[in-house]
N, C-alpha and C positions, 0 to 999 in steps of 0.2 A: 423158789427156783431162780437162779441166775442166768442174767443173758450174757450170751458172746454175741451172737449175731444182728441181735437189732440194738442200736443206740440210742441218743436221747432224740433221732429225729424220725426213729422207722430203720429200714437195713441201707446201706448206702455204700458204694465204693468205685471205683473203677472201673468203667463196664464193658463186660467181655472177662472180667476177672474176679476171682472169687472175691466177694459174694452175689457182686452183678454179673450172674451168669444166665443163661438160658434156661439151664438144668435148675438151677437154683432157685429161679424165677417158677419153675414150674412146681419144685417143690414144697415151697412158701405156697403157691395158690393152693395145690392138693391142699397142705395140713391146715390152712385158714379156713376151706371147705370142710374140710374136717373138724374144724372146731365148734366152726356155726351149724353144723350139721349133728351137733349130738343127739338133737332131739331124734334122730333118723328120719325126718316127714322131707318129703319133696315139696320145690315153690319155693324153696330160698333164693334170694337174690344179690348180685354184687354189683354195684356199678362200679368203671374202673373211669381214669381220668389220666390225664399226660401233658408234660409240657413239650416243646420244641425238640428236644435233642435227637438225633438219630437214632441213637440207641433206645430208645422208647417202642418202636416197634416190636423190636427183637424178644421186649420184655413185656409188653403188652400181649403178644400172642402167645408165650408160655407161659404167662399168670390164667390167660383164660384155659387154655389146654390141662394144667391144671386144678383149676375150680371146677371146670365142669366135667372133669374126670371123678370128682368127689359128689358132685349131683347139684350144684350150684350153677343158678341161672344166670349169665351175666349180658351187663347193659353196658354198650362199650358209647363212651359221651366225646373219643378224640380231646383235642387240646383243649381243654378249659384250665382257669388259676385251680388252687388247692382248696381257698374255699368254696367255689363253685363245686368240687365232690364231696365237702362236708353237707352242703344245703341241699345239695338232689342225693345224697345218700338217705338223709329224714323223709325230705317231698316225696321222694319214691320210693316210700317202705321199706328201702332194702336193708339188709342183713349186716352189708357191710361197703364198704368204701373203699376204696386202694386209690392215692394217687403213685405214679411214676413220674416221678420227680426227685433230683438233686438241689431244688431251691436257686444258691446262689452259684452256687460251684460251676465249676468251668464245665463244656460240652462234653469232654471228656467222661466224666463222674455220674452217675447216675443213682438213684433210691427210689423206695419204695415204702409208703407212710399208708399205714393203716386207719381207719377208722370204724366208729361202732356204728348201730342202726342210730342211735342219740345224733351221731353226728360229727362226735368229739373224737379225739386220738383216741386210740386204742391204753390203757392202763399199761400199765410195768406189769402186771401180775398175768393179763391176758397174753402179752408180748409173749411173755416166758412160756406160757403154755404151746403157744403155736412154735416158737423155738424147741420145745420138748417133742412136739410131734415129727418136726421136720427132721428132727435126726433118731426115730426111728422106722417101723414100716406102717406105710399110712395104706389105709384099704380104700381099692377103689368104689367107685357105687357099683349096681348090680347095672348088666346092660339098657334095661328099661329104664334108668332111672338117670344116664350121665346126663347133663346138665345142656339146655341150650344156650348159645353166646347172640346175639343182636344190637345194631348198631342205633343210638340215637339221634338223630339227625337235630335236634334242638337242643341238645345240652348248651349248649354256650346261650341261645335265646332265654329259655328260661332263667338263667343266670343274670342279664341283662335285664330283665324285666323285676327279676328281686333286688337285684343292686339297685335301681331306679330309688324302688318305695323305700329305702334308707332314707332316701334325700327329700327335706321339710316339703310334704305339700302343697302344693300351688306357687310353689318357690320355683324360678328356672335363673338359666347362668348366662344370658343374653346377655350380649357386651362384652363378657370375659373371653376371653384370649386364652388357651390353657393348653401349654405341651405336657403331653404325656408320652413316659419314657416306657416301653415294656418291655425291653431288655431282651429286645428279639424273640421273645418266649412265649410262655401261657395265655399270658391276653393282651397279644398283640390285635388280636378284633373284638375282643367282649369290651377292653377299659375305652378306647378311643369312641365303642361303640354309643357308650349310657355317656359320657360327656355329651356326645351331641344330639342326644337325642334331649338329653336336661337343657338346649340352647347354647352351648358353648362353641366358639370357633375352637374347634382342634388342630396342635397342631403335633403330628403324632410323630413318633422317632422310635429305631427299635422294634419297628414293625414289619420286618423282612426277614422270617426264620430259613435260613437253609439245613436245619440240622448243625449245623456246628457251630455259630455266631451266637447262641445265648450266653449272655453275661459278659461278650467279649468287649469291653470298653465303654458298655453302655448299663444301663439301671441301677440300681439303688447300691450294690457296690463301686459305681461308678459315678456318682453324679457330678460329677464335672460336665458332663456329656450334655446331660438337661440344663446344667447352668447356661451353660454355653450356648445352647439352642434360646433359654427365654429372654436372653438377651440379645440376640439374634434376631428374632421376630418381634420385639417387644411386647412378650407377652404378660398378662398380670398373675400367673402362676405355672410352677413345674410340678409333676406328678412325677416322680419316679418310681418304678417299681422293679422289682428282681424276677428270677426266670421264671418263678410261679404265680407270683403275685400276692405271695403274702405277706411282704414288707412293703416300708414304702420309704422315701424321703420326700420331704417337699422342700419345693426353691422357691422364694423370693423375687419379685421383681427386679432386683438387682442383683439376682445369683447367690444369695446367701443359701447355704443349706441347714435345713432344722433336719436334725436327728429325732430317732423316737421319743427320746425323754423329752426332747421341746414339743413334741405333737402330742402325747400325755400328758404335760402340764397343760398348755390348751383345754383338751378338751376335760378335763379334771375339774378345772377353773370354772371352766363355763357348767359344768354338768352340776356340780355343787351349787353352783348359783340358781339353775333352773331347778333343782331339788331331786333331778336324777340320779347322782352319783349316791351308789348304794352303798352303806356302811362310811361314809367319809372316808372310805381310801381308795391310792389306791396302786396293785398290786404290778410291781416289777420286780427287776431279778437283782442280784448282787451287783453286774456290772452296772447298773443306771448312777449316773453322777449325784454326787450329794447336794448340786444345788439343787435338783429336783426336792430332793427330802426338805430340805431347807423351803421350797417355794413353796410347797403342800401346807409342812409345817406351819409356815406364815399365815397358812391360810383356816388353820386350826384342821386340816386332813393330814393323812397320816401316809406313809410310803408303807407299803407289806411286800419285803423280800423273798424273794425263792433263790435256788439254784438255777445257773444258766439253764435254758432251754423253753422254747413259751407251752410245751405239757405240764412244765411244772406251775408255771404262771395259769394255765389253766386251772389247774386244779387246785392253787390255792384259793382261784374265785369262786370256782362251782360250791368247794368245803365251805365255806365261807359267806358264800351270799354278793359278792362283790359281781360289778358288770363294767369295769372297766382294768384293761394292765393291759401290759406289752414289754418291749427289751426296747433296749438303745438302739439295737442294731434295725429299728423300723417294724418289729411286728406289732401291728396296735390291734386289740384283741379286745369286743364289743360283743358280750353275749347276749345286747339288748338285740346285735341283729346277726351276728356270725359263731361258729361254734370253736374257726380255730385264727390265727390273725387275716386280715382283709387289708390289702393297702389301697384296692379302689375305694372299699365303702370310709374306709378313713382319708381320703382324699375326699372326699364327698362332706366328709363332716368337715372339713377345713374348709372347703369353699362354704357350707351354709354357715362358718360361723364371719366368713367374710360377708358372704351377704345380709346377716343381720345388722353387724355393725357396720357396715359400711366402709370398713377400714381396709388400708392395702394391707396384703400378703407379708410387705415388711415388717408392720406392727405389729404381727401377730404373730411372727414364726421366734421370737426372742423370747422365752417367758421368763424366763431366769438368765442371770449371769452362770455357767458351770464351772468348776473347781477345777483347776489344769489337770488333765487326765493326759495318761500317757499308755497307750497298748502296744506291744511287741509278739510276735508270733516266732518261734523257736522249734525249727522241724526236726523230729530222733526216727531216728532208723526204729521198722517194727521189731517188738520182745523188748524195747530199751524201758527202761522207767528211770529217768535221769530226776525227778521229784527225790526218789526214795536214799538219795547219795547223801554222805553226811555231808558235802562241801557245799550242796545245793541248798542242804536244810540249814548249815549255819550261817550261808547266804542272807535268805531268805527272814531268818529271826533278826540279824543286825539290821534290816530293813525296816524289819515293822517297829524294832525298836528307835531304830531313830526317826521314823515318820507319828510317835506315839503320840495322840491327840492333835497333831499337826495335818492328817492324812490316813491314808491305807492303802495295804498290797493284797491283791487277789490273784494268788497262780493257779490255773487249773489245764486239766486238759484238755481239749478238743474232741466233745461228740461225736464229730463228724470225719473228722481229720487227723492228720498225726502230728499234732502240732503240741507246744505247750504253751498258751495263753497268756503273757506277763503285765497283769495291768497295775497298776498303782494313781494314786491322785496324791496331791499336795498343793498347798497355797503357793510355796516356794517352786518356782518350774527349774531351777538351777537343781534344788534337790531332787526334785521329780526323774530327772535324765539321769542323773548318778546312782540314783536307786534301782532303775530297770535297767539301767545297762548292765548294771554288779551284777544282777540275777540273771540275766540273759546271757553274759559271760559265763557265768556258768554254769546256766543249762546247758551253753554250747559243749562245754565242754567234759559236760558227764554226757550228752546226746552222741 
């Protein structure tokens, strides 16, 4: 079965406009309730979760209006990150998981990302199914049986208290100096919260939601913000994270920013060494740069590719056995302690691998030299498919042939967006620019 409705992040759009609507919010809840309710027994449960944005209410009380119209009990946790509703969807037996969240995307934009009682996203095949219910007639429960909604006053503590036991034992962060960015969003009080309570002086930024300020200038699509701040205070490390919290970047004592692929070689390196890392690899997406593969390589581990998006990364480690992968773009994904990416508790790991070595944040945030990479984002009006044009595809093939064994091109489209995606790498950065411009040229011009 095929989806239109949900993408590779859950359903996401515009909110107040199709498919972030009120109505549509409710009837995603109904058929989700209806999915997990085949068995027909009462006592199912949902916890729901949310980050910052305004629009989150609107969509919060027609998901529950709808689940408990189907006979599903739901536990409502307010603002917590994305994996704080993976970890209390398991801890609290429930059925199923909902955050309300657009991630990084502007205030504007809003989604809504499933999860099973396991923990993990919700499958392609599950998706499809509750997409097949929602667009027919869903029944309600019988009167006795609609569903009660209540509020959990500790979700975000319990959250803070699991995130802690990530962080090595008897270890604390006395001394350290540490801004953390939370992007006005998710956990603007759970991350700054386990920093200090591990001994850290914090010094938090991004922790003033008014409903429309997440992502605005600040977190992990922004990290300038956090550079700027740890240099600032002279602190010995940045924490950045995005509106939900499941990316991260970290900064440098002197403002440098490591992306995902330097925070997975990190801890790859180190996990190898201590005899953790499972299977000798380990698992990222097509966009991760090749000196990653190359530093693995080096190190006798192996890079294992997915398609953009970190469910797929998920589930090439679940299939697989592997307990470590993420994307460049900061999701770092530890199924030793989280089920979908965590940028606290992988902040957490970069400071304990500070504290064993002893070494600043600067030695550490470099692990590789990366291969000049180049990204371009190219916006098409919806119904366009400017890929499918021949001027595009013969674009496209003089590209790869001239980048052949020198490099590579990856176009693809946007999940989440309406964008088309133009990346390329090359040794040469003169070629690099004239490759992705050609194509971006024109996709503009089939766009």
């Amino acid at each position: 079965m095929s989806r239109k409705l949900f993408g590779t992040d859950g359903v996401r759009g515009l909110a107040n406009t199709h498919p972030m609507t009120a109505e549509m919010a409710l009837r995603l809840g109904a058929a989700a309730g209806r999915y997990f309710r085949r068995d027909g027994k009462n006592g199912h449960r949902v916890v729901i979760g949310k980050d910052t944005r305004l629009s989150g209410y609107m969509l919060e009380n027609a998901l529950t209006a709808g689940l408990t119209s189907t006979g599903m009990n739901v536990l409502l946790l307010g603002p917590v990150p994305t994996p704080a509703v993976g970890y209390l969807t398991r801890s609290m037996r429930a059925d199923l998981g909902i955050m309300i969240s657009a991630s990084h995307n502007p205030a504007h934009d809003n989604g809504i990302k499933f999860f099973g009682p396991d923990g993990f996203k919700l499958s392609d095949e599950a998706e499809a199914e509750i997409e097949g219910i929602v667009a027919g007639d869903i029944a309600p429960a019988q009167p006795d049986n609609i569903g009660r909604a209540k509020r959990i006053d500790d979700g975000r503590g319990r959250y803070v208290e699991y995130a802690k036991t990530t962080f090595p034992a008897g270890q604390r962060l006395d001394g350290l100096r540490v801004v953390v960015d939370c992007a006005n969003g998710a956990a603007y009080r759970a991350a700054p919260d386990v920093l200090w309570e591990l001994g850290a002086e914090v010094i938090p930024l991004g922790v003033e939601p008014n409903g429309f300020n997440i992502n605005d200038g600040v977190g992990s699509t922004h990290p300038e913000a956090c550079a700027k701040a740890v240099q600032a205070h002279g602190a010995h490390l940045g924490i950045s994270l995005d509106g939900d919290a499941d990316r991260v970047m970290i900064i440098d004592e002197t403002g440098t920013v490591a992306d995902g692929d330097q925070i997975m070689a990190l801890l790859a390196g180190r996990w190898a060494e201590q005899g953790r890392l499972r299977g000798g690899a380990l698992v990222a997406t097509v966009m991760s740069n090749l000196g990653l593969e190359r530093f693995l390589a080096g190190r006798g581990l192996r890079l294992e590719r997915t398609k953009v998006g970190d469910r797929y990364v998920v589930e090439r480690m679940r299939g697989a056995g592997f307990n470590l992968g993420g994307e460049q773009s900061g999701h770092i994904v530890m199924t030793d302690y989280a089920t979908t990416g965590d940028g606290l508790i992988a902040g957490l790991q970069f400071l304990a691998a500070m504290a064993d070595s002893g070494r600043p944040a600067s030695e550490l945030v470099s692990q590789f030299d990366p291969v000049p990479q180049m990204l371009k984002n190219v916006r098409y009006s919806a119904g366009a498919d400017p890929l499918s044009t021949a001027e595009v595809q013969t674009v496209i093939a003089a590209a790869e042939a001239r980048l052949n064994g020198l490099g590579r091109v990856l176009i693809r489209k946007s999940g989440t967006e309406p964008l088309i995606r133009v990346m390329a790498e090359a040794e040469d950065e003169a070629t690099l620019r004239e490759v992705v411009e050609d194509i971006c040229a024109a996709v503009e011009r089939a766009a």
